[in-house]
N, C-alpha and C positions, 0 to 999 in steps of 0.2 A: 175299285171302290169297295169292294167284297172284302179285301187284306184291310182296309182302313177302317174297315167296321168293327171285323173282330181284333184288329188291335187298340180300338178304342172298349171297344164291351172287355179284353184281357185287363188293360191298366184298371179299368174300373171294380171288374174283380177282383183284382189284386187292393188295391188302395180298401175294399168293405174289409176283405178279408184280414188283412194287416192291422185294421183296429183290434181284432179280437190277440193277435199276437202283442200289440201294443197293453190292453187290457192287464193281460197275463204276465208282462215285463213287469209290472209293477208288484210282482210277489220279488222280483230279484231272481227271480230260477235263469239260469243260464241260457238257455234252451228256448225260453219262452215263447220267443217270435216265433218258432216254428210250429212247436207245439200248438198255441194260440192263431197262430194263422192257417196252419192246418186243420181247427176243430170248426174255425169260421166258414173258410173254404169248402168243409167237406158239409156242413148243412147246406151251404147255397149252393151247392150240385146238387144235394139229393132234393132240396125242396124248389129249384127256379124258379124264386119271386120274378113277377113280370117286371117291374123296376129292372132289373136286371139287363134285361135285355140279350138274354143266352138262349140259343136256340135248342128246343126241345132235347133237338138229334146231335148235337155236338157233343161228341166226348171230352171236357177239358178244355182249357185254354194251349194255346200254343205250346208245343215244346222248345222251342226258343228260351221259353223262360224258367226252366227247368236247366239248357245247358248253362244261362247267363248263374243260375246259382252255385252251380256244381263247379263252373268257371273259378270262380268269388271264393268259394272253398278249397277246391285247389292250391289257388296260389296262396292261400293261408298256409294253407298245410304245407307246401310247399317252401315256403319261408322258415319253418321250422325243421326241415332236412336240414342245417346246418355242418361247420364243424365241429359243434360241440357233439353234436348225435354223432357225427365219425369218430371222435374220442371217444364216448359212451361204450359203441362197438367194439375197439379195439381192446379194451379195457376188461369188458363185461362180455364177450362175443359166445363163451358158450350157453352161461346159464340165460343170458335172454334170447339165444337159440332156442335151445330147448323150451323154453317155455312160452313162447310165442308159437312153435310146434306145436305144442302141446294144448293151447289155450283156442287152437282152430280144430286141432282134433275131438277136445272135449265138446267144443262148439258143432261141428259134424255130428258127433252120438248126439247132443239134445236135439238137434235135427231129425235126427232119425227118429229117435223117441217119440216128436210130438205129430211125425207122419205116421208112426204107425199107430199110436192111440190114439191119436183125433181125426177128423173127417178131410183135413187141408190134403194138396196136393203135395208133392216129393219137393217141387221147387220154392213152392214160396215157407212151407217146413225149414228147408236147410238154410234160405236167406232169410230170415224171420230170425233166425237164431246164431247168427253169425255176427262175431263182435267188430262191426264195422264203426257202429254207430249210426244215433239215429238221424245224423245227416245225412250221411252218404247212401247205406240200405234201402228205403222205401225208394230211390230214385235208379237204384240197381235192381231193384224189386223190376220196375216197368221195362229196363235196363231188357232182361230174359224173361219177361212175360209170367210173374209172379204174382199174387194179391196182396196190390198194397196196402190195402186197409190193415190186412191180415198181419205183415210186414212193418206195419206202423208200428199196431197195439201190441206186439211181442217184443220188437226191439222200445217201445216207450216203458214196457213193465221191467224189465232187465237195469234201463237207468234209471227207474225209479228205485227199484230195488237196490243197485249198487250207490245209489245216493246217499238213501236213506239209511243204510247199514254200514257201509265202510267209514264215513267219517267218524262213525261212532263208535265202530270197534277198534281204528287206531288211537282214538283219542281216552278213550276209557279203560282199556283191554292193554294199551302197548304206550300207556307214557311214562314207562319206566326205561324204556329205549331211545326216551327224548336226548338230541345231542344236539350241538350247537348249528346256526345257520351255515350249508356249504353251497348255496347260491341264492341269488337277489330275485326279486320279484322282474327283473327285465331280462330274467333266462325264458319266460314263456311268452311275453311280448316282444310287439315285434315293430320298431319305429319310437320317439317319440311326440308330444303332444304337440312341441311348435320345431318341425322339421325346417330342415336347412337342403340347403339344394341340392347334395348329394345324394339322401334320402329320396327326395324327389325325386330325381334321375334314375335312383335304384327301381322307382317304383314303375315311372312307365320303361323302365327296360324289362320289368319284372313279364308286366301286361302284355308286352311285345310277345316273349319270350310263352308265355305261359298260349296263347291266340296261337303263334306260329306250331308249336308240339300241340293242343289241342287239333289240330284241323290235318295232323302228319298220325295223330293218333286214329283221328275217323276215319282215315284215308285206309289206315293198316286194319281198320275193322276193329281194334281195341274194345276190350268192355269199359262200359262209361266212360268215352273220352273224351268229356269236357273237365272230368274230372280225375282221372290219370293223369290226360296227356299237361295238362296245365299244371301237376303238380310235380311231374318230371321235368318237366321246361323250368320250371321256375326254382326249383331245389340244383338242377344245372348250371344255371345263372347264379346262384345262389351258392355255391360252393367255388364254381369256378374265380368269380369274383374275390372269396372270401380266400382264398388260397394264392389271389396276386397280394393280397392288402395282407395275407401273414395273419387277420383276423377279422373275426364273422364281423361280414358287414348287413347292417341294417336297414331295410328299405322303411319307409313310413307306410304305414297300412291302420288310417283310420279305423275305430272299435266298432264305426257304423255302416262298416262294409261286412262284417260276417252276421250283423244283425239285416241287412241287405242280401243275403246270400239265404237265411234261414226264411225271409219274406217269400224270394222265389221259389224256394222251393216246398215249401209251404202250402202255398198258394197254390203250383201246378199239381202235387199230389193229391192235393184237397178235390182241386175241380173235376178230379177221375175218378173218383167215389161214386161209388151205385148203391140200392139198398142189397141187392143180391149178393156184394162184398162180402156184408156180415153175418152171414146166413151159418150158424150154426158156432157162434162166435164164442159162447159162454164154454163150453167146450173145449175150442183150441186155450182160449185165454187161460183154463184152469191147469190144464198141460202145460202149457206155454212157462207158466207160475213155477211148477213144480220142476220142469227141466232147470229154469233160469239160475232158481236156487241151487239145485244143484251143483252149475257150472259156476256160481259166487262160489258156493264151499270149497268144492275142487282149485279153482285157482288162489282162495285164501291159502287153503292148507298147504299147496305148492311153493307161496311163495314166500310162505313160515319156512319153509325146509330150504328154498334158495339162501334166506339171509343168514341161516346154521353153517350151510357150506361154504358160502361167498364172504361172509364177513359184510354186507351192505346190510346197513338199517333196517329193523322186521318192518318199520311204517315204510319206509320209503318203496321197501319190497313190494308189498301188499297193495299199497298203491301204483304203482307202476303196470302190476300185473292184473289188477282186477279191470273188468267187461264194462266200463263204465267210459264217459266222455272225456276228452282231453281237459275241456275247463274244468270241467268239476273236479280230478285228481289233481291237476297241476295248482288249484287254488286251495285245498284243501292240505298240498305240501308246502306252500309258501305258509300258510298258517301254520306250520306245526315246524317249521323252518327247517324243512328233511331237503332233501338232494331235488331241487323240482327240474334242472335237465333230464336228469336219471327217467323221472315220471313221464314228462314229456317225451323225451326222446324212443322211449320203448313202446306209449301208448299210440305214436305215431305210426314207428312200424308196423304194428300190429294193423293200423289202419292198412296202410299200405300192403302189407302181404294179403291181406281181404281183400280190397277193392282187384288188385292184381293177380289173383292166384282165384280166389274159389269162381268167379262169371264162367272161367271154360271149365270147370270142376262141375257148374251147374248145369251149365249146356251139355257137357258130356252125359250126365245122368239123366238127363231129360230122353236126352236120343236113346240111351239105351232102353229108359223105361217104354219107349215109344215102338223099341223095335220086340222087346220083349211083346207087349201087347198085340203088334201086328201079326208075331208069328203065335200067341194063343190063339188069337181070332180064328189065322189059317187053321189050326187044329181041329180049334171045335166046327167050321166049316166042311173039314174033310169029313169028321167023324160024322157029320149029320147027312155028306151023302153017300 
Protein backbone atom coordinates (compact mmCIF):
# COMPACT_ATOMS: atom_id res chain seq x y z
CA UNK A 1 0.00 0.00 0.00
CA UNK A 2 3.15 2.18 1.00
CA UNK A 3 4.66 1.73 -3.09
CA UNK A 4 0.86 2.81 -4.32
CA UNK A 5 1.13 5.76 -2.35
CA UNK A 6 4.17 7.17 -3.54
CA UNK A 7 3.50 6.18 -6.79
CA UNK A 8 0.52 7.98 -6.91
CA UNK A 9 1.91 11.31 -4.97
CA UNK A 10 5.24 10.60 -8.02
CA UNK A 11 2.60 10.97 -11.10
CA UNK A 12 1.15 13.85 -9.32
CA UNK A 13 4.38 15.51 -8.98
CA UNK A 14 5.24 14.89 -12.06
CA UNK A 15 1.80 15.95 -14.02
CA UNK A 16 2.12 19.82 -11.49
CA UNK A 17 5.54 19.78 -12.51
CA UNK A 18 5.06 19.23 -16.32
CA UNK A 19 2.71 22.31 -16.59
CA UNK A 20 5.53 24.60 -15.85
CA UNK A 21 7.61 22.67 -18.79
CA UNK A 22 4.48 22.89 -20.91
CA UNK A 23 4.37 26.87 -19.98
CA UNK A 24 7.89 27.31 -21.07
CA UNK A 25 7.24 25.13 -24.52
CA UNK A 26 5.44 27.87 -25.75
CA UNK A 27 8.59 30.27 -26.12
CA UNK A 28 9.52 27.37 -28.80
CA UNK A 29 12.96 26.70 -26.93
CA UNK A 30 13.80 23.20 -27.60
CA UNK A 31 14.68 22.24 -24.37
CA UNK A 32 11.76 23.70 -22.64
CA UNK A 33 9.97 20.73 -20.93
CA UNK A 34 13.04 20.12 -19.09
CA UNK A 35 14.07 23.32 -18.25
CA UNK A 36 10.30 24.23 -17.37
CA UNK A 37 9.73 21.26 -15.50
CA UNK A 38 12.78 21.27 -13.74
CA UNK A 39 12.18 24.91 -12.42
CA UNK A 40 8.57 23.66 -11.43
CA UNK A 41 9.77 20.60 -9.80
CA UNK A 42 12.55 22.14 -7.94
CA UNK A 43 10.12 24.81 -5.98
CA UNK A 44 7.75 21.96 -4.93
CA UNK A 45 10.70 20.11 -3.23
CA UNK A 46 12.01 23.04 -1.71
CA UNK A 47 8.67 24.70 -0.61
CA UNK A 48 6.20 21.06 0.03
CA UNK A 49 2.73 22.54 -0.42
CA UNK A 50 0.56 20.17 1.64
CA UNK A 51 -1.72 19.60 -1.41
CA UNK A 52 1.14 17.86 -2.36
CA UNK A 53 1.13 15.25 -0.26
CA UNK A 54 5.23 14.62 -0.19
CA UNK A 55 6.55 13.58 2.88
CA UNK A 56 8.70 15.97 4.87
CA UNK A 57 11.60 13.25 4.81
CA UNK A 58 11.55 11.84 1.30
CA UNK A 59 14.18 12.86 -0.82
CA UNK A 60 12.65 12.94 -4.55
CA UNK A 61 10.47 10.96 -6.29
CA UNK A 62 11.33 7.55 -7.44
CA UNK A 63 14.37 6.80 -9.37
CA UNK A 64 12.35 4.71 -11.75
CA UNK A 65 11.54 7.70 -13.34
CA UNK A 66 14.72 9.22 -14.00
CA UNK A 67 15.76 5.65 -15.54
CA UNK A 68 12.35 5.71 -17.62
CA UNK A 69 13.75 9.18 -19.15
CA UNK A 70 17.25 8.54 -19.68
CA UNK A 71 15.69 5.16 -21.34
CA UNK A 72 13.53 7.57 -23.76
CA UNK A 73 16.78 9.35 -24.56
CA UNK A 74 18.87 6.77 -25.33
CA UNK A 75 17.08 5.15 -27.74
CA UNK A 76 16.77 8.72 -29.37
CA UNK A 77 20.23 8.93 -29.36
CA UNK A 78 20.69 5.80 -30.15
CA UNK A 79 18.75 5.89 -33.43
CA UNK A 80 20.93 8.50 -34.60
CA UNK A 81 24.24 6.15 -34.48
CA UNK A 82 23.31 5.30 -37.79
CA UNK A 83 25.28 4.54 -41.16
CA UNK A 84 25.39 7.82 -42.13
CA UNK A 85 27.47 8.71 -38.69
CA UNK A 86 29.91 5.46 -39.86
CA UNK A 87 30.33 7.37 -43.24
CA UNK A 88 30.83 10.69 -41.52
CA UNK A 89 33.78 8.72 -39.48
CA UNK A 90 35.36 7.17 -42.11
CA UNK A 91 35.45 10.21 -44.25
CA UNK A 92 36.35 12.89 -41.47
CA UNK A 93 38.04 10.34 -38.80
CA UNK A 94 40.89 12.43 -37.93
CA UNK A 95 39.88 16.00 -37.58
CA UNK A 96 36.79 15.00 -35.44
CA UNK A 97 39.14 12.85 -33.47
CA UNK A 98 41.10 15.42 -32.58
CA UNK A 99 38.73 17.51 -31.76
CA UNK A 100 36.22 15.82 -29.92
CA UNK A 101 39.65 15.04 -27.75
CA UNK A 102 40.28 18.11 -27.61
CA UNK A 103 36.70 19.62 -26.81
CA UNK A 104 36.60 17.08 -23.26
CA UNK A 105 40.01 18.32 -22.59
CA UNK A 106 39.27 21.97 -22.91
CA UNK A 107 36.01 20.86 -20.92
CA UNK A 108 38.35 19.10 -17.95
CA UNK A 109 40.53 22.68 -17.65
CA UNK A 110 37.02 24.63 -17.16
CA UNK A 111 36.54 22.12 -14.66
CA UNK A 112 39.32 22.60 -13.00
CA UNK A 113 39.13 26.22 -13.10
CA UNK A 114 35.82 26.57 -11.56
CA UNK A 115 37.01 24.00 -8.58
CA UNK A 116 39.66 25.80 -7.95
CA UNK A 117 38.10 29.44 -7.93
CA UNK A 118 34.80 28.66 -6.53
CA UNK A 119 33.59 26.94 -3.34
CA UNK A 120 32.09 23.63 -5.49
CA UNK A 121 33.55 20.29 -4.93
CA UNK A 122 36.11 18.54 -7.59
CA UNK A 123 33.22 16.39 -8.92
CA UNK A 124 30.29 18.27 -9.52
CA UNK A 125 33.10 21.21 -11.06
CA UNK A 126 34.22 18.57 -13.79
CA UNK A 127 30.58 17.28 -14.46
CA UNK A 128 28.94 20.80 -14.38
CA UNK A 129 31.33 21.66 -17.13
CA UNK A 130 31.38 18.79 -19.34
CA UNK A 131 29.78 18.82 -22.74
CA UNK A 132 27.32 16.15 -22.27
CA UNK A 133 24.33 18.20 -22.41
CA UNK A 134 21.75 19.26 -20.30
CA UNK A 135 19.92 16.11 -20.70
CA UNK A 136 21.96 13.67 -19.95
CA UNK A 137 24.56 15.53 -17.09
CA UNK A 138 22.46 16.57 -14.12
CA UNK A 139 21.17 12.81 -14.18
CA UNK A 140 25.02 11.65 -14.30
CA UNK A 141 25.50 14.49 -11.80
CA UNK A 142 23.23 12.01 -9.21
CA UNK A 143 24.74 9.18 -11.40
CA UNK A 144 28.55 9.85 -8.89
CA UNK A 145 27.15 11.80 -6.24
CA UNK A 146 27.48 15.45 -7.70
CA UNK A 147 25.21 18.71 -7.15
CA UNK A 148 22.67 18.76 -9.19
CA UNK A 149 21.51 21.98 -8.78
CA UNK A 150 24.98 23.10 -9.27
CA UNK A 151 25.17 20.80 -12.40
CA UNK A 152 21.94 22.21 -13.74
CA UNK A 153 22.72 25.96 -13.67
CA UNK A 154 26.29 25.50 -15.37
CA UNK A 155 25.43 23.09 -18.02
CA UNK A 156 21.94 25.48 -18.59
CA UNK A 157 24.36 28.68 -18.93
CA UNK A 158 26.69 27.01 -21.43
CA UNK A 159 23.39 26.33 -23.90
CA UNK A 160 22.29 29.28 -23.29
CA UNK A 161 25.31 30.87 -24.12
CA UNK A 162 25.99 28.61 -27.25
CA UNK A 163 22.41 29.46 -28.30
CA UNK A 164 22.45 32.57 -28.14
CA UNK A 165 25.89 33.24 -29.86
CA UNK A 166 26.48 30.59 -32.50
CA UNK A 167 23.52 30.95 -34.58
CA UNK A 168 24.43 34.50 -34.80
CA UNK A 169 27.92 34.31 -35.49
CA UNK A 170 27.45 31.73 -38.29
CA UNK A 171 24.82 33.60 -39.65
CA UNK A 172 26.18 37.20 -39.82
CA UNK A 173 30.02 36.44 -39.38
CA UNK A 174 30.16 33.29 -42.05
CA UNK A 175 27.51 33.80 -44.83
CA UNK A 176 29.87 34.33 -47.24
CA UNK A 177 30.72 30.47 -46.93
CA UNK A 178 26.88 29.94 -47.57
CA UNK A 179 26.80 26.86 -50.16
CA UNK A 180 24.05 24.85 -51.39
CA UNK A 181 21.81 22.27 -49.45
CA UNK A 182 23.95 18.76 -48.92
CA UNK A 183 21.24 17.18 -46.75
CA UNK A 184 17.33 17.22 -46.15
CA UNK A 185 15.73 18.03 -42.90
CA UNK A 186 14.98 13.91 -42.49
CA UNK A 187 18.96 13.42 -41.82
CA UNK A 188 18.32 14.42 -37.99
CA UNK A 189 14.72 12.80 -37.74
CA UNK A 190 13.96 9.86 -37.15
CA UNK A 191 10.44 8.06 -38.47
CA UNK A 192 7.83 9.57 -40.24
CA UNK A 193 4.40 11.18 -39.26
CA UNK A 194 2.03 8.43 -40.56
CA UNK A 195 4.28 5.22 -40.05
CA UNK A 196 3.76 2.03 -41.86
CA UNK A 197 4.39 -1.29 -40.18
CA UNK A 198 7.97 -1.70 -40.67
CA UNK A 199 8.59 1.33 -38.83
CA UNK A 200 6.60 0.08 -36.29
CA UNK A 201 8.18 -3.07 -35.93
CA UNK A 202 11.61 -1.10 -36.06
CA UNK A 203 10.41 0.45 -33.12
CA UNK A 204 9.36 -2.07 -30.65
CA UNK A 205 12.47 -4.13 -31.54
CA UNK A 206 14.17 -0.89 -30.98
CA UNK A 207 12.50 -0.88 -27.13
CA UNK A 208 13.26 -4.63 -26.78
CA UNK A 209 16.64 -4.15 -27.68
CA UNK A 210 17.41 -0.76 -25.93
CA UNK A 211 15.37 -2.82 -22.13
CA UNK A 212 17.53 -6.00 -22.87
CA UNK A 213 21.45 -3.78 -23.02
CA UNK A 214 20.05 -1.39 -20.34
CA UNK A 215 19.47 -4.07 -17.62
CA UNK A 216 23.23 -6.13 -19.27
CA UNK A 217 24.45 -2.53 -18.56
CA UNK A 218 23.34 -2.28 -14.75
CA UNK A 219 24.32 -5.59 -14.32
CA UNK A 220 28.11 -4.65 -15.60
CA UNK A 221 27.85 -1.80 -13.18
CA UNK A 222 28.10 0.85 -16.13
CA UNK A 223 27.78 4.63 -15.63
CA UNK A 224 24.16 5.64 -16.38
CA UNK A 225 22.80 2.60 -17.62
CA UNK A 226 19.54 3.45 -18.61
CA UNK A 227 21.14 5.65 -20.64
CA UNK A 228 24.27 3.97 -22.27
CA UNK A 229 23.13 0.74 -22.24
CA UNK A 230 19.75 1.58 -24.21
CA UNK A 231 21.70 3.77 -26.51
CA UNK A 232 24.16 0.94 -27.50
CA UNK A 233 21.43 -1.62 -27.88
CA UNK A 234 19.62 0.33 -29.79
CA UNK A 235 22.41 2.01 -32.28
CA UNK A 236 23.18 -2.05 -32.49
CA UNK A 237 19.96 -2.87 -33.77
CA UNK A 238 20.14 0.07 -35.67
CA UNK A 239 23.15 -0.41 -37.74
CA UNK A 240 22.95 -4.16 -37.71
CA UNK A 241 19.53 -3.84 -39.53
CA UNK A 242 20.54 -1.02 -41.55
CA UNK A 243 23.63 -3.02 -42.97
CA UNK A 244 20.98 -6.18 -44.06
CA UNK A 245 18.66 -3.47 -45.81
CA UNK A 246 22.20 -1.90 -47.67
CA UNK A 247 20.48 1.30 -46.04
CA UNK A 248 19.62 3.34 -42.81
CA UNK A 249 16.50 1.95 -41.85
CA UNK A 250 14.00 4.09 -39.91
CA UNK A 251 12.15 3.36 -36.91
CA UNK A 252 9.17 5.75 -36.02
CA UNK A 253 9.90 7.69 -32.84
CA UNK A 254 7.09 10.15 -32.15
CA UNK A 255 8.38 14.01 -31.32
CA UNK A 256 6.37 13.50 -28.07
CA UNK A 257 8.48 10.93 -26.64
CA UNK A 258 11.79 13.03 -26.17
CA UNK A 259 9.41 15.79 -24.93
CA UNK A 260 8.30 12.56 -22.49
CA UNK A 261 11.87 11.81 -21.76
CA UNK A 262 12.79 15.73 -20.72
CA UNK A 263 9.30 15.58 -18.37
CA UNK A 264 11.16 12.62 -16.49
CA UNK A 265 13.80 13.80 -16.05
CA UNK A 266 12.89 17.01 -15.20
CA UNK A 267 10.76 16.27 -12.87
CA UNK A 268 13.17 13.53 -10.86
CA UNK A 269 16.03 16.23 -10.78
CA UNK A 270 13.72 18.85 -9.78
CA UNK A 271 12.19 16.75 -6.63
CA UNK A 272 16.02 16.37 -5.15
CA UNK A 273 16.67 20.00 -4.73
CA UNK A 274 17.29 21.32 -1.25
CA UNK A 275 17.80 25.00 -0.33
CA UNK A 276 21.42 24.01 0.93
CA UNK A 277 22.20 23.00 -3.01
CA UNK A 278 22.52 26.67 -3.82
CA UNK A 279 24.54 27.84 -1.15
CA UNK A 280 27.13 29.96 -2.40
CA UNK A 281 25.78 29.83 -5.92
CA UNK A 282 26.34 33.46 -7.37
CA UNK A 283 29.93 32.54 -7.08
CA UNK A 284 30.20 29.27 -8.89
CA UNK A 285 27.56 30.75 -11.60
CA UNK A 286 30.08 33.78 -12.13
CA UNK A 287 33.07 31.22 -12.71
CA UNK A 288 30.93 28.86 -14.36
CA UNK A 289 30.15 32.18 -16.95
CA UNK A 290 33.63 32.88 -17.43
CA UNK A 291 34.98 29.23 -17.99
CA UNK A 292 31.98 28.52 -20.40
CA UNK A 293 33.07 31.40 -22.63
CA UNK A 294 36.05 30.54 -22.69
CA UNK A 295 35.39 26.78 -23.82
CA UNK A 296 32.68 28.55 -26.87
CA UNK A 297 36.00 30.51 -27.97
CA UNK A 298 38.33 27.76 -27.98
CA UNK A 299 36.31 25.42 -29.86
CA UNK A 300 35.00 28.28 -32.23
CA UNK A 301 38.60 29.09 -33.02
CA UNK A 302 39.39 25.41 -33.44
CA UNK A 303 36.95 24.65 -35.54
CA UNK A 304 37.71 27.87 -38.00
CA UNK A 305 41.24 26.13 -38.30
CA UNK A 306 39.49 22.44 -38.91
CA UNK A 307 37.39 23.85 -42.01
CA UNK A 308 41.16 25.79 -43.40
CA UNK A 309 42.56 22.26 -43.21
CA UNK A 310 39.79 19.92 -44.03
CA UNK A 311 38.09 21.72 -46.84
CA UNK A 312 34.42 21.26 -44.66
CA UNK A 313 32.17 24.39 -44.43
CA UNK A 314 33.50 27.09 -41.66
CA UNK A 315 29.35 26.99 -40.46
CA UNK A 316 29.08 23.49 -40.71
CA UNK A 317 32.39 23.21 -38.77
CA UNK A 318 31.60 25.48 -36.07
CA UNK A 319 28.53 24.01 -35.57
CA UNK A 320 29.25 20.49 -35.36
CA UNK A 321 32.01 21.42 -32.78
CA UNK A 322 30.52 23.93 -30.51
CA UNK A 323 29.25 22.59 -26.52
CA UNK A 324 25.72 23.17 -27.32
CA UNK A 325 22.66 20.55 -27.85
CA UNK A 326 21.92 18.36 -30.86
CA UNK A 327 18.50 20.18 -31.79
CA UNK A 328 19.54 23.36 -31.41
CA UNK A 329 22.94 22.88 -33.99
CA UNK A 330 21.19 20.36 -36.20
CA UNK A 331 18.14 22.88 -36.64
CA UNK A 332 20.06 25.70 -37.04
CA UNK A 333 22.18 23.78 -40.10
CA UNK A 334 19.10 22.77 -41.85
CA UNK A 335 18.34 26.47 -41.79
CA UNK A 336 21.36 27.68 -43.15
CA UNK A 337 21.22 24.27 -45.46
CA UNK A 338 25.09 23.26 -44.39
CA UNK A 339 25.92 19.38 -44.06
CA UNK A 340 23.28 18.59 -40.84
CA UNK A 341 24.52 14.78 -40.72
CA UNK A 342 28.05 16.17 -40.44
CA UNK A 343 26.50 18.33 -37.21
CA UNK A 344 24.57 15.57 -35.96
CA UNK A 345 26.72 12.96 -36.32
CA UNK A 346 29.80 14.56 -34.47
CA UNK A 347 27.54 16.24 -31.80
CA UNK A 348 26.38 12.83 -30.93
CA UNK A 349 29.65 11.34 -30.42
CA UNK A 350 30.75 13.77 -28.42
CA UNK A 351 27.73 12.94 -26.32
CA UNK A 352 28.68 9.66 -26.26
CA UNK A 353 32.39 9.70 -25.53
CA UNK A 354 31.00 11.92 -22.13
CA UNK A 355 28.52 9.78 -21.00
CA UNK A 356 31.13 6.77 -21.53
CA UNK A 357 34.48 7.88 -20.81
CA UNK A 358 34.47 10.70 -18.12
CA UNK A 359 31.77 8.77 -14.84
CA UNK A 360 35.13 6.44 -14.24
CA UNK A 361 37.44 9.67 -14.98
CA UNK A 362 35.05 11.07 -12.24
CA UNK A 363 34.99 8.29 -9.81
CA UNK A 364 38.78 8.00 -10.23
CA UNK A 365 39.38 11.47 -9.08
CA UNK A 366 37.09 11.41 -6.30
CA UNK A 367 38.91 8.31 -4.90
CA UNK A 368 42.12 9.77 -5.17
CA UNK A 369 40.96 13.18 -3.82
CA UNK A 370 39.62 11.05 -0.99
CA UNK A 371 42.77 9.18 -0.47
CA UNK A 372 44.85 12.21 -0.66
CA UNK A 373 42.78 13.74 2.36
CA UNK A 374 42.79 10.56 4.32
CA UNK A 375 46.55 10.39 4.38
CA UNK A 376 46.79 14.54 5.20
CA UNK A 377 44.42 13.76 8.14
CA UNK A 378 46.98 10.85 9.11
CA UNK A 379 49.82 13.59 9.03
CA UNK A 380 48.44 16.09 10.85
CA UNK A 381 47.33 13.36 13.57
CA UNK A 382 50.78 11.96 13.74
CA UNK A 383 52.20 15.39 13.91
CA UNK A 384 49.90 16.48 16.87
CA UNK A 385 51.08 13.37 18.83
Amino acid sequence: MKKDKHLLTDIWFILISAAGGFLLSLTGMSIAWMLGTLAAGCILSMTRPRWLFMAADRRGINRRWLAAGQMILGIELGQKLNLSVLSVLRDHWLPVGFMLIFSIAMALVSGYVLFRFSRTDMMTSFVGTAPGGLSAMPGIAQEVGANTAIVSLIQLTRVLLVVMTIPFLVIFLFTKQNGTAQTSAGAVSAGASHPGLIPVLLTAGFILAAWLASKAAKRLKFPAPWLLGSMIGVAAAEIGVSALAGKDMLAWWPPEANQLSQIFLGATIGSKMYKSMFTGVSRVLTIGFISSVGLIAAMILSAVAVSKLTGISMITSVLAFSPGGIAEMAATSITLHEDSTFVVAVQVIRIVLVIAMLPPFYRLLHHLSQLKKAHGDRGRAERGT
